[in-house]
N, C-alpha and C positions, 0 to 999 in steps of 0.2 A: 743944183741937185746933180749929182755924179752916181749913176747908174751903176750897180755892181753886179758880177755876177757868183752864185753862190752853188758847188755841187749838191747834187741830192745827199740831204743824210748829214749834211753840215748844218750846225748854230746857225739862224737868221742873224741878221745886224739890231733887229728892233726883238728886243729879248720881252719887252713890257707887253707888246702883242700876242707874242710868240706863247707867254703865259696865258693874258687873257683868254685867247684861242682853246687853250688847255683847261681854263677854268669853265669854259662855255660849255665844253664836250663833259667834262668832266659833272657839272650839273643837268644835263641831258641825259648822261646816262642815269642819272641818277632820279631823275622824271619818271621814264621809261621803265625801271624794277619799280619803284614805288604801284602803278598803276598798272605795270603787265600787258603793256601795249605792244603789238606785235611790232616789229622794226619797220614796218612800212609807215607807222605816224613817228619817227624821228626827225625826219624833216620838220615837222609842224613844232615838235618839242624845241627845235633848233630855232625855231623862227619866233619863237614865245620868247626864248629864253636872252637872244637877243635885241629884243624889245626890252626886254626889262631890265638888261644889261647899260642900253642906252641911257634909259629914265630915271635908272640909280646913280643919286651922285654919289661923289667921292673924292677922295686926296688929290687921285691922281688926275682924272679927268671932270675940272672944272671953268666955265660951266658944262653942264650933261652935254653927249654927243646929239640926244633930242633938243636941246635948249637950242644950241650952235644951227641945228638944223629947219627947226620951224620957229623959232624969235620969239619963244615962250613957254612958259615949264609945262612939264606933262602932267594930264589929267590922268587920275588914278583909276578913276569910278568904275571903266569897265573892266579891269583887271577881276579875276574871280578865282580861285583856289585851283589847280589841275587836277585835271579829269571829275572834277566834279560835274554833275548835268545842266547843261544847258537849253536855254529854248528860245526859238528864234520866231518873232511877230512876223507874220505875211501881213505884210502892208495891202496889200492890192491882191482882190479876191478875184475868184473868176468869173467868166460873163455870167450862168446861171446860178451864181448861190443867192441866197436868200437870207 
């Protein structure tokens, strides 16, 4: 592997990322007007959206980058629509409930 170095504001050498990258922000923002989320849940949007990005196959990257990663295909089930509501079970109550 031969290290290069690249000024800011130039072409990357890996142009297939350089897309992906673009295709991620690009449905991110697009998360984000749908639901009217202030800019401080972008991160979260980012981090959904590349999970999903991972578990979807494709042309280009097969097997998934989840498959490569944990040595078996990904479960769907807890995926759910965005910004739709959610609710989370407290497993373990506290000392006085009844």
């Amino acid at each position: 592997i031969l290290s290069q170095w690249t000024r800011p504001g130039t072409l990357e050498l890996d142009i297939g990322f350089e897309r992906r990258n673009r295709i991620l922000l690009d449905m991110v923002q697009s998360m984000m007007n749908f639901i009217k989320l202030p800019l401080s849940f972008r991160r979260y949007a980012l981090e959904m959206m590349t999970k999903l990005f991972n578990m979807t196959p494709s042309k280009t990257f097969f097997p998934t980058p989840y498959e490569i990663w944990h040595g078996k295909s990904a479960s769907y089930k807890y995926l759910r629509v965005w910004g739709s509501p959610t609710y989370v079970k407290r497993l373990v109550g506290e000392k006085l409930d009844s």
